[in-house]
C-alpha positions as CSV (number, residue, x, y, z in Angstrom):
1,X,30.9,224.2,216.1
2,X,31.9,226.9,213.5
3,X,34.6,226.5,210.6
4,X,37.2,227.9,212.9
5,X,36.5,225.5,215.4
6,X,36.6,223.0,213.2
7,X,40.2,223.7,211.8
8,X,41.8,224.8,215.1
9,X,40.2,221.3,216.3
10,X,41.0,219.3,213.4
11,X,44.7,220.6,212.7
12,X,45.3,219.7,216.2
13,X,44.4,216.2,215.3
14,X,46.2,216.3,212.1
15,X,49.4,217.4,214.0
16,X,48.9,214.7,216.6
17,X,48.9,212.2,213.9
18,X,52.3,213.6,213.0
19,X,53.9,212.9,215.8
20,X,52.8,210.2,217.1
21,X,54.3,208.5,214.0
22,X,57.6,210.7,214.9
23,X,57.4,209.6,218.0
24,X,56.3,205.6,216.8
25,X,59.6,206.1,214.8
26,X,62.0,207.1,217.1
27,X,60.9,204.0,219.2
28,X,60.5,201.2,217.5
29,X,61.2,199.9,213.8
30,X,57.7,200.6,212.5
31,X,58.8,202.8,210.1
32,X,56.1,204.7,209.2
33,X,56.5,207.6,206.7
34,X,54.3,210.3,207.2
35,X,53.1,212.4,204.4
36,X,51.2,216.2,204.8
37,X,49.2,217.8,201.8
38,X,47.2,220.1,202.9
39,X,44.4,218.7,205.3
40,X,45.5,215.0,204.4
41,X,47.8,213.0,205.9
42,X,48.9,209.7,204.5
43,X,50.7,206.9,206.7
44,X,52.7,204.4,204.2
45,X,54.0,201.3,206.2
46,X,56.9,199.1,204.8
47,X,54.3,196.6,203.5
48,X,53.2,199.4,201.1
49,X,49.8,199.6,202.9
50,X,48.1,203.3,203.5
51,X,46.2,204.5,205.8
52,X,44.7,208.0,204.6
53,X,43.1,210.9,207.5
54,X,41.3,214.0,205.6
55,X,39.9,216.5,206.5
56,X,36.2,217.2,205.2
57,X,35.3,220.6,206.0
58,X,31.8,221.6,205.0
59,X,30.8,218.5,207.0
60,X,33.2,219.3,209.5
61,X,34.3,215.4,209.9
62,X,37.7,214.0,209.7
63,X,37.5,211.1,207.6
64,X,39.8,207.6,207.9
65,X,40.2,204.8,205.0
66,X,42.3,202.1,205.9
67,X,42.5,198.0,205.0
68,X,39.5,197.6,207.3
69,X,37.4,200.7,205.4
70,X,35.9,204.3,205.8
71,X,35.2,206.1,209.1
72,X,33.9,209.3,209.9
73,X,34.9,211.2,213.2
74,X,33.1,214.2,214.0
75,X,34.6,215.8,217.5
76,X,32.1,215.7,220.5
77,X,32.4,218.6,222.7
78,X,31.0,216.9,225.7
79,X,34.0,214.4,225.8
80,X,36.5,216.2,224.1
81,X,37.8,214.1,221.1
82,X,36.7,212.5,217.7
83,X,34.4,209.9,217.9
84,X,33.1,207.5,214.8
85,X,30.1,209.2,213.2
86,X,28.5,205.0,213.4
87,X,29.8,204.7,217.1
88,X,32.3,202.6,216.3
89,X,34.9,204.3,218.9
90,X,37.2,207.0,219.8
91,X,39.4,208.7,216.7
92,X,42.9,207.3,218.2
93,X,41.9,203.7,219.4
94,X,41.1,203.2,216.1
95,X,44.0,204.4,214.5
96,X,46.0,202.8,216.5
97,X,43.7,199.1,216.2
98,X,44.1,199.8,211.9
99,X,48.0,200.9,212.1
100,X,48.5,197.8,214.3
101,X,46.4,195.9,212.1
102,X,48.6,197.0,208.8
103,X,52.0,197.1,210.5
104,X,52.0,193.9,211.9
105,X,53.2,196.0,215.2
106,X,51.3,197.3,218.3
107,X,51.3,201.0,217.9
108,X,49.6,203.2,220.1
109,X,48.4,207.0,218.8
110,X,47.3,209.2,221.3
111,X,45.9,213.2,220.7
């Protein structure tokens, strides 16, 4: 994968993020606010608890901290999504596992 890979592949996942807490909002009270700088997003959730996606691009990974820690995606061509540089899972599941987690709320992200 080049660097322009990379970002077309990455800002796609970025974006998803977006919406899916648009879409989280609209139907339910989770309430997550949603905040873009650059190639970071960070999800604040009523509690006050963050969960932070960046993009790191000479390693072309996307990175996730959250409550339960650091995790490293890197996309994998041959299944077409981000997986956990550790195997630890598909991008989304665990976003989705870690915003349930720190919500209180089952909340399901999908790309």
């Amino acid at each position: 994968m080049n660097d322009l890979e990379f970002l077309d592949c990455a800002e796609k996942l970025l974006l998803a993020v977006e919406q899916g807490c648009d879409r989280i909002n609209d139907e339910s009270d989770a309430d997550i606010d949603a905040q873009r700088t650059g190639g970071m997003v960070t999800l604040t959730f009523p509690n006050r608890s963050q969960i932070v996606i960046n993009l790191q691009k000479p390693l072309h990974e996307v990175w996730l901290a959250a409550k339960a820690g650091g995790f490293h995606f890197r996309f994998d061509a041959d299944k077409a999504c981000w997986m956990d540089t550790k195997g630890a899972g598909e991008f989304f599941a665990g976003l989705s596992r870690y915003a349930s987690e720190q919500s209180g709320l089952a909340l399901t992200f999908t790309a």
